[in-house]
Each structure stands twice: as structure tokens, then as C-alpha cells.
C-alpha positions as CSV (number, residue, x, y, z in Angstrom):
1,X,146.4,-56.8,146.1
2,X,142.9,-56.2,145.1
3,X,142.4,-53.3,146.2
4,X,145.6,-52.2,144.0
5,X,144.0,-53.7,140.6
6,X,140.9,-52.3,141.6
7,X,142.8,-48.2,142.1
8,X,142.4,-47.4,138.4
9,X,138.2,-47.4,138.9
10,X,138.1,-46.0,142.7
11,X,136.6,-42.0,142.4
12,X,140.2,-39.6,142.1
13,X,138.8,-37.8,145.2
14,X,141.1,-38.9,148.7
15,X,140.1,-42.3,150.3
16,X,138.4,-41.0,153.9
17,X,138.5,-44.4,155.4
18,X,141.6,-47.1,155.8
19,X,139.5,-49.6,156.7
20,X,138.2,-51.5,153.3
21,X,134.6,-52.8,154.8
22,X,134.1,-48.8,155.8
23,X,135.2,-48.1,152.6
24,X,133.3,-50.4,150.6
25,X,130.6,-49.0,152.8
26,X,130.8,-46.0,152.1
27,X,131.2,-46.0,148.2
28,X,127.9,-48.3,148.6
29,X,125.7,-45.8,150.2
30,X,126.8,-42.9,147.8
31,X,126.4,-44.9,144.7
32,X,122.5,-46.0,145.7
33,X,122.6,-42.1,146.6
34,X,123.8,-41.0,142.8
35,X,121.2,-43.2,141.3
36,X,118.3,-42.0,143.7
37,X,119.5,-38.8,143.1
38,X,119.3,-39.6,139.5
39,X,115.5,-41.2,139.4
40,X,114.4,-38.1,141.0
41,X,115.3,-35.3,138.6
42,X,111.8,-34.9,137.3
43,X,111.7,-34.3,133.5
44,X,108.5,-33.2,131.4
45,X,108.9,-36.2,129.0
46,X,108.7,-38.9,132.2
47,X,105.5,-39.8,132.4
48,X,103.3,-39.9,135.7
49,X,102.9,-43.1,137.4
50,X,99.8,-44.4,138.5
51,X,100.7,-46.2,141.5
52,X,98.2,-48.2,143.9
53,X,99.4,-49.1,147.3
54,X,97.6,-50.3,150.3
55,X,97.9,-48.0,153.1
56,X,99.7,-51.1,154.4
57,X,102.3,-51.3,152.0
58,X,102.9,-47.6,152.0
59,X,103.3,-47.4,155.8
60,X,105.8,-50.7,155.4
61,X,107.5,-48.5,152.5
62,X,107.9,-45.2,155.2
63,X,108.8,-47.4,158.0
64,X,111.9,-49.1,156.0
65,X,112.9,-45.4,154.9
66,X,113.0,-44.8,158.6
67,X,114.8,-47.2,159.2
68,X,117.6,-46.5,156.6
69,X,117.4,-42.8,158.3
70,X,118.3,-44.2,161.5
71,X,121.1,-46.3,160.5
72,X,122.6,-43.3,157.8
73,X,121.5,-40.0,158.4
74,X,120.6,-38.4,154.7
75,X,118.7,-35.4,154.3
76,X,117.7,-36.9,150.9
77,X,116.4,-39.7,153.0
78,X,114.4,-37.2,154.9
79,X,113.5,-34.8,152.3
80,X,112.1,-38.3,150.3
81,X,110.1,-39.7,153.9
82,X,108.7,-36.3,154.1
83,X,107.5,-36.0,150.3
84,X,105.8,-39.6,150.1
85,X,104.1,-38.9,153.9
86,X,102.9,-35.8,152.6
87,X,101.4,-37.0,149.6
88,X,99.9,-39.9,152.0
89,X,98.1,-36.7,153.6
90,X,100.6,-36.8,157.2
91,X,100.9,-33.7,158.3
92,X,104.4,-31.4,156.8
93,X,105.4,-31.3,160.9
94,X,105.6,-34.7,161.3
95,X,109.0,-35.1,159.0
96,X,110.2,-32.5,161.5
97,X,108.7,-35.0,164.5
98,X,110.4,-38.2,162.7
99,X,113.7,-35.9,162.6
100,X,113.7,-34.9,165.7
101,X,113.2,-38.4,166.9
102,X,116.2,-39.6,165.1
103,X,118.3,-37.4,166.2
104,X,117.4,-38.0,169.9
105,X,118.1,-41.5,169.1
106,X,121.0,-40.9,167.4
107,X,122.5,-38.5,170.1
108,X,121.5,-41.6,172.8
109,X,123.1,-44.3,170.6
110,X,126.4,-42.3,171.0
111,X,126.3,-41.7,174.6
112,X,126.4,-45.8,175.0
């Protein structure tokens, strides 16, 4: 019954998924998507940031992007890990060597 009141404001595109939680899942992840999405289309008139982080906070910050990666595969996800490792001076390869980690996880994860 819900999910009937709520029709009028789901996307018109066909629902993928029957079961609501995978659903609700799903329209999660690309919504935070859209907005990241969003907050990264880089416009003259926005500013630069300044921001100071503690090589501490910054690994915590790459470690929970991992993480995210791991659980959904994104190449935004990727293409954003690679871009803030780069500018913390890791090498361009090691988004390739994080990659290629997760998809030998991910391949192993299946096989169980």
C-alpha cells in the first residue's frame, strides 16, 4: 500500500528489482550518485577550497572510499579515490593496483 501512494514520485524508468529493500537500495545509491555527481561539475565562479587534513584523516577518508568501492563497484567511486590519491602525491598506478584488488576480491566473494 505504500509503495502504491508512493508510484506517482518513483523515476518513470522500469522498476529493475521486485524486492522493495533492493529497491530502496538501489534508488539510494544513485540518488547520493546524482548529487556527487552534481558537487563535482566544477564551475569558474566556485571558489577553491583550502582544505587542511592530517595525512591521517586523509588516509581514513581513502580507506572509507575503498570501502564503499568494495561493497558497490562505481567507476565514479574509483575515478574520485584515484583523483584525491593523486593529489596526496600516490602514484596514478596505484588506482589501477586498488582496482585490480577489488576486482579479485570481488571475483572471490562470488565464488563463495
Amino acid at each position: 500500500m505504500l509503495l502504491d501512494g508512493l508510484a506517482p514520485y518513483l523515476p518513470a524508468q522500469p522498476c529493475l528489482f521486485e524486492e522493495p529493500q533492493i529497491r530502496f537500495a538501489d534508488l539510494h545509491r544513485r540518488a547520493y550518485e546524482d548529487r556527487v555527481r552534481r558537487a563535482l561539475v566544477s564551475r569558474a565562479s566556485h571558489p577553491l577550497t583550502h582544505l587542511y587534513l592530517r595525512q591521517g584523516e586523509l588516509t581514513a577518508l581513502l580507506h572509507l572510499l575503498e570501502y564503499a568501492e568494495s561493497s558497490t563497484p562505481s567507476a565514479l567511486n574509483r575515478l574520485l579515490t584515484a583523483d584525491l590519491g593523486a593529489r596526496a602525491g600516490q602514484p596514478p598506478e596505484a588506482a589501477d593496483t586498488h582496482k585490480s584488488a577489488f576486482q579479485e576480491a570481488h571475483h572471490r566473494r562470488q565464488a563463495f
